[in-house]
N, C-alpha and C positions, 0 to 999 in steps of 0.2 A: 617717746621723749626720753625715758630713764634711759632706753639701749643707746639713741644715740649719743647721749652727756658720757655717758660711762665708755663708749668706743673715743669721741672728744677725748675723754679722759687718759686715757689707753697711750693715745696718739702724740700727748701730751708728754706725759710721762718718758715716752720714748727720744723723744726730741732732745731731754733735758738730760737722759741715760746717755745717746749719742754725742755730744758734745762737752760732755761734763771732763774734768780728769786732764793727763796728758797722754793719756793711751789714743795711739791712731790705730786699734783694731775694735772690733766690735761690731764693723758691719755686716750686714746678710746681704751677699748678693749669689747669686745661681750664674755660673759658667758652661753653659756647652763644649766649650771647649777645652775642659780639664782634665789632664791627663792622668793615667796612674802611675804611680812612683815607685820607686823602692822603698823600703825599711832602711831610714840612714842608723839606725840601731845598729846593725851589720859592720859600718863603716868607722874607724878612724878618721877623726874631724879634728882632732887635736893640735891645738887649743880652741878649737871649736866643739860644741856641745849640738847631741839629737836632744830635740825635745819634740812631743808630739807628730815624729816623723817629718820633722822640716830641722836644720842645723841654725842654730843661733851663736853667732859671733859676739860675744860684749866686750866691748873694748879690747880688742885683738886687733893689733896692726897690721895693717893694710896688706905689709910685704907677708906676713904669715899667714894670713888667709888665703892669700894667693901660693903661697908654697904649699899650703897645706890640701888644697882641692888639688895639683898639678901632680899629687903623688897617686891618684884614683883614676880609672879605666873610666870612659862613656857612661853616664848614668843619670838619672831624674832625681830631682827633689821635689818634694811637694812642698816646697817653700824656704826661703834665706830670712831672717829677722840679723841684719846686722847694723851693730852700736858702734860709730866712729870712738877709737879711743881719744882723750882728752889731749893725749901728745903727740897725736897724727897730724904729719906735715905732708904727706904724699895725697895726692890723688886717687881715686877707683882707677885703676889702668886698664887698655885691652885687654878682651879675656880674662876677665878677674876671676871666675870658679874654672880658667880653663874646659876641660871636656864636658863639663855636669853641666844640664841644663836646668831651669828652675820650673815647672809646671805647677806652677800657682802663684803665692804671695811672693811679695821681693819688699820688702820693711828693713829702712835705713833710717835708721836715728842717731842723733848728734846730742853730746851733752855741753850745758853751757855754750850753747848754741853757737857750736863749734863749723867753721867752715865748709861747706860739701862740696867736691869737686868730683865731677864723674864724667870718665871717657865716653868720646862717641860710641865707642864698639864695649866698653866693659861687659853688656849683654849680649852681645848681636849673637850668642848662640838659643839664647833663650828669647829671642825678639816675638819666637809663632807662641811660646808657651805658660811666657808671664801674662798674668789676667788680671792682680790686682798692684798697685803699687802703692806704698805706703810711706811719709816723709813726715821725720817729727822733730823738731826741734834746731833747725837746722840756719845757718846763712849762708844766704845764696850771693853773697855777692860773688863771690867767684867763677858761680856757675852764669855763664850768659845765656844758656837758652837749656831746654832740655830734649837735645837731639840725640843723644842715649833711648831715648823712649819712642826715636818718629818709626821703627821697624817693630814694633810692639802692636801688630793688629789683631790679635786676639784682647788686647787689655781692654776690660771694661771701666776698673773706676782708677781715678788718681784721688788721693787723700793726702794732703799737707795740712795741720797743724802746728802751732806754734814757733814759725818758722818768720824769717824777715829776710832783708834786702832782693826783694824783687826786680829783677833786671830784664828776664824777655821771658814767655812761652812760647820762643819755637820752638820746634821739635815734636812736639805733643800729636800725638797719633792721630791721621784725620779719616783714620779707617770707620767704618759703621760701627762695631762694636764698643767705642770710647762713649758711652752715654751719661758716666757720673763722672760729675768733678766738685770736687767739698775744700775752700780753702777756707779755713777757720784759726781763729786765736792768733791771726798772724799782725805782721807789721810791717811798713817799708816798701810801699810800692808809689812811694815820689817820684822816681828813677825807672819806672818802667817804662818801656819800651813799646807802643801802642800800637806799633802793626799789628792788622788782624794775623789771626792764626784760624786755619782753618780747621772748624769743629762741628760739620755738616748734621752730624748724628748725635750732637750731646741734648740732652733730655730734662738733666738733673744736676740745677746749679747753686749752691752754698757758698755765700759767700759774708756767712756774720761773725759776729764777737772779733771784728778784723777795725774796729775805731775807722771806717772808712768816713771822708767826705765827700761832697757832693764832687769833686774835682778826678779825685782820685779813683771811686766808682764809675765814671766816665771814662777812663783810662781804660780800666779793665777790660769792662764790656766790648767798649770796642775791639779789645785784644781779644777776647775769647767768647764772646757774643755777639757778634755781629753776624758770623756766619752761619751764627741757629735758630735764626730766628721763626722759621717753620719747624725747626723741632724741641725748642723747652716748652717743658710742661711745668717745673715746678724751680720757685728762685726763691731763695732765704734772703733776705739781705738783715735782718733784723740782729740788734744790740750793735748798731753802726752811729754815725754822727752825721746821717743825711739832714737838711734842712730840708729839700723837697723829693719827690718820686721824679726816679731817674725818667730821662727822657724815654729812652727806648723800650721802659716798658707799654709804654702804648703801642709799639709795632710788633708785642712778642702775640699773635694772635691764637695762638695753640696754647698759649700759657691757661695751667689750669688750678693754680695754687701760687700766690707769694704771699711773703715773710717780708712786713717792712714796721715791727712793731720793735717797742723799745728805738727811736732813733729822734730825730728833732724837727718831723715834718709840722711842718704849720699851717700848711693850704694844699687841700684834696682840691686841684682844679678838675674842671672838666677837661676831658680825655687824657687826662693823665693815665687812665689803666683800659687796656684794651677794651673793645668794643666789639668784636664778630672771634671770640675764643669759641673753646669744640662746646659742643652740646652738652657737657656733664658740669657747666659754668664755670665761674672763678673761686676759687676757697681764697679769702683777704684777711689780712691781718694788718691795722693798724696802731696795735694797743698803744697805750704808753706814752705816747708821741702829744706835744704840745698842740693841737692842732685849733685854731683859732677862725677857720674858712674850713667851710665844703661847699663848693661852689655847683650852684644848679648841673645836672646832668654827669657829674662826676660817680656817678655810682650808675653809669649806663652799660648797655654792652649786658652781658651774661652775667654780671656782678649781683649776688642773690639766689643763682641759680647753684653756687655748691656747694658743698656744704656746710661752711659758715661763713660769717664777715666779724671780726672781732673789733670792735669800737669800745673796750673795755679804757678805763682812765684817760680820758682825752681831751676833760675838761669841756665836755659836751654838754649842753644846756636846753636845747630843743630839738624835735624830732621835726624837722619842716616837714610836712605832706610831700612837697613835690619833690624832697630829695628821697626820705625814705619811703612814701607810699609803694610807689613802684618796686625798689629793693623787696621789700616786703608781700607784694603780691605774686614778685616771681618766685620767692619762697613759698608760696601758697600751691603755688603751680606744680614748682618739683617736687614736695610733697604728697601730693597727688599722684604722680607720674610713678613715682621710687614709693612703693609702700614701706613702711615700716620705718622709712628714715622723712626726721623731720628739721628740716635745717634752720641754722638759729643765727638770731642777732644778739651777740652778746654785747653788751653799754653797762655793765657794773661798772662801778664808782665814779658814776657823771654824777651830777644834780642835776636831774629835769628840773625843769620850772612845768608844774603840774597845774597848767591855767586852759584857760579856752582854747589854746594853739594846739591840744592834745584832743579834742573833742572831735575830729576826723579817726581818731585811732582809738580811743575808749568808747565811743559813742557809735559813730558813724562803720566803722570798720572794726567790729572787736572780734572778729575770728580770724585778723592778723596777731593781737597779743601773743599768740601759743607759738609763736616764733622769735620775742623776745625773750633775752633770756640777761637775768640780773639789772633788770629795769628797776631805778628808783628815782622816786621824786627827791627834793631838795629836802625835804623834811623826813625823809624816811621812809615816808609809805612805798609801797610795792605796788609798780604798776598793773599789776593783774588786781588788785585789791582795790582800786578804782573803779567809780560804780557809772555805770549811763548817766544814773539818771541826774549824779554831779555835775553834768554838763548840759542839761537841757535846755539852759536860757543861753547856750552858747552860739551866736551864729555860724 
C-alpha cells in the first residue's frame, strides 16, 4: 500500500512538474531515429548562439537567421529553439536554415503572443530528421493549417502551450511514429475547422488547462480523434469547463488512463466511459467536479481494474453497493493478479453519511476497505475505523 501511494505520489508530482511554467521543454521522450550531429561550437551562428549543441535564436529576425545559416556548407543540428522577435512582420520562408538539417528538437516561441506564420517547405529539408516539435506562446491565426509538419515522419510528439486562435490541424503528420500530442494553457478554438485529420497512430492525448467546453471539446476530437480511436491509450482533459464526459470517450476502447478532474461534470451516466478497454483496465479521474448523479452501471467495463479511480471532492454522499461493490471487487481482483500493487479508490473530502447503506462494505465485505483510500464519514470518522459490529442490526 505505502509503494504504491508513494509511486501515486511520484506520478503526481510529475504531472504538475510537466505542465507547470511557460517552458514547452521538459519532456522525456526516446527517438530511434536520432541522428548525430556536429558540435554547432565550431560554427558562426551570429546573431545566433550554440548552446548545448543545438543554436538558439531570440529574437533575431527572420531575414537574419536565414542569412545567417545560408552562409554554412551541408550540416546537422541536434536542435533549433527559435524566439519570433516582438517586431517580426515576415513569415518562416522556404528553406529557412537553407543546407542545415535539424536532427532532433525544432522550438518556436513567440512573445506577447505574437503571430506565427510558417512556410509549407521552411523544413522540408529536415521533414526525415525533426522528432520533436515545440510551440509556445504563439497565435495562430494566420497560420491555417500546419502543412509545414505533414513530411515530418520521423516526428513523435507535437507540444503547444499557451498559444490561441485555432484555425485547422491539417497537415499534421499521419505517419506511425506521431504518438504524442499535449495542447495545453491554450485558448481559441471557436473558429476551428473540424475536419478530421488523420492520426492513425497517436496514443497520447492532453488536452487540459485549455477552459474547453462541452462544444468546443467536440470540435477537437473530431478533428484529431476520430481517427484513433483503436489507438489512445491515455486523455487528459482535466482543468477544462466540461459539464459532461465527452461522447466519444465511450468508443476510445483501448483507452487506458483519462483525466477529467477539476471540470464541471454533474452526471457519471452509464456508458459514458468505455466498456471492453485492454486488460490492464482504466486509471479514472474525476476529482473536483460537482457531480450530483452516478448513474447505475457507469462505473462498468474495466473501470477498477487500473490503477486508481479518484472520486476525491465531488460532494459524494454514499457508496451505493451496486455502483461501487463491483468497482471494488475488480480491484480486489487485480490485486491479486499484479502483486505488490494495490489499486485504490480515492473519495477524500466527501461526507459519507456513515448509516446502514454502508453495512455491505464495513460489515458484509470489509476486505474491500484496503482499497479505499481517504474515506471519511460526515463527522470525521475514518472509514477503516468503522467497526462490524456498528452495524449489526442493519439489514
Amino acid at each position: 500500500m505505502k509503494n504504491t501511494r508513494m509511486k501515486l505520489l511520484a506520478l503526481s508530482i510529475f504531472g504538475l512538474w510537466l505542465i507547470a511554467g511557460t517552458s514547452v521543454e521538459g519532456f522525456s521522450f526516446v527517438s530511434a531515429s536520432h541522428r548525430s550531429a556536429i558540435n554547432c561550437s565550431s560554427i558562426d551562428y551570429t546573431p545566433c548562439t550554440c548552446e548545448e549543441n543545438r543554436v538558439v535564436c531570440d529574437k533575431v529576425l527572420i531575414k537574419n537567421v536565414k542569412a545567417a545559416f545560408s552562409k554554412h556548407p551541408a550540416h546537422d543540428l541536434a536542435g533549433l529553439r527559435f524566439t519570433l522577435s516582438p517586431t517580426e512582420t515576415e513569415s518562416i520562408p522556404d528553406d529557412f536554415l537553407s543546407k542545415t538539417r535539424i536532427s532532433g528538437d525544432l522550438v518556436m516561441l513567440c512573445v506577447n503572443n505574437k503571430r506565427l506564420k510558417v512556410s509549407p517547405k521552411a523544413f522540408q529539408l529536415s521533414a526525415l530528421t525533426i522528432t520533436r516539435v515545440f510551440i509556445d506562446g504563439c497565435d495562430f491565426g494566420q497560420q491555417t493549417n500546419f502543412s509545414y509538419m505533414s513530411g515530418f515522419r520521423n516526428m513523435m510528439a507535437l507540444v503547444i502551450k499557451n498559444s490561441t486562435n485555432f484555425k485547422s490541424f491539417k497537415g499534421l503528420p499521419s505517419q506511425s511514429a506521431f504518438t504524442y500530442l499535449y495542447i495545453t494553457h491554450s485558448r481559441g478554438f471557436e473558429a476551428l475547422n473540424q475536419d478530421a485529420v488523420a492520426l492513425p497512430a497517436l496514443k497520447v492525448f492532453y488536452l487540459n488547462f485549455n477552459q474547453l467546453n462541452d462544444v468546443t471539446t467536440t470540435k477537437i476530437f473530431k478533428a484529431l480523434a476520430a481517427s484513433s480511436m483503436n489507438s489512445l491509450t491515455e486523455i487528459r482533459l482535466d482543468n477544462n469547463k466540461l459539464t459532461k464526459i465527452p461522447e466519444m470517450i465511450s468508443s476510445l476502447n483501448q483507452l487506458e488512463q483519462i483525466d477529467l478532474g477539476f471540470n464541471e461534470i454533474t452526471v457519471v451516466s452509464k456508458n459514458s466511459l468505455p466498456l471492453n478497454n485492454t486488460v490492464k483496465g482504466l486509471t479514472l479521474s474525476l476529482q473536483r467536479n460537482p457531480i450530483k448523479t452516478i448513474e447505475l452501471g457507469a462505473f462498468g467495463g474495466s473501470v477498477g481494474s487500473g490503477a486508481h479511480v479518484k472520486l476525491e471532492d465531488i460532494q459524494l454522499t454514499r457508496l451505493d453497493s451496486k455502483i461501487f461493490r463491483p468497482l471494488l471487487e475488480r480491484m480486489e481482483i487485480r490485486a491479486k493478479k499484479v502483486l505488490g500493487k494495490t489499486p485504490l479508490l480515492f473519495i477524500g473530502n466527501n461526507p459519507i453519511e456513515c448509516d446502514c447503506h454502508l453495512a455491505w462494505l464495513v460489515r458484509d465485505n470489509r476486505n474491500l476497505l484496503k482499497h479505499i483510500e481517504g474515506g471519511k464519514c460526515n463527522d470525521s470518522t475514518e472509514l477503516l475505523d468503522l467497526k462490524a459490529a456498528d452495524f449489526i442490526r442493519c439489514k
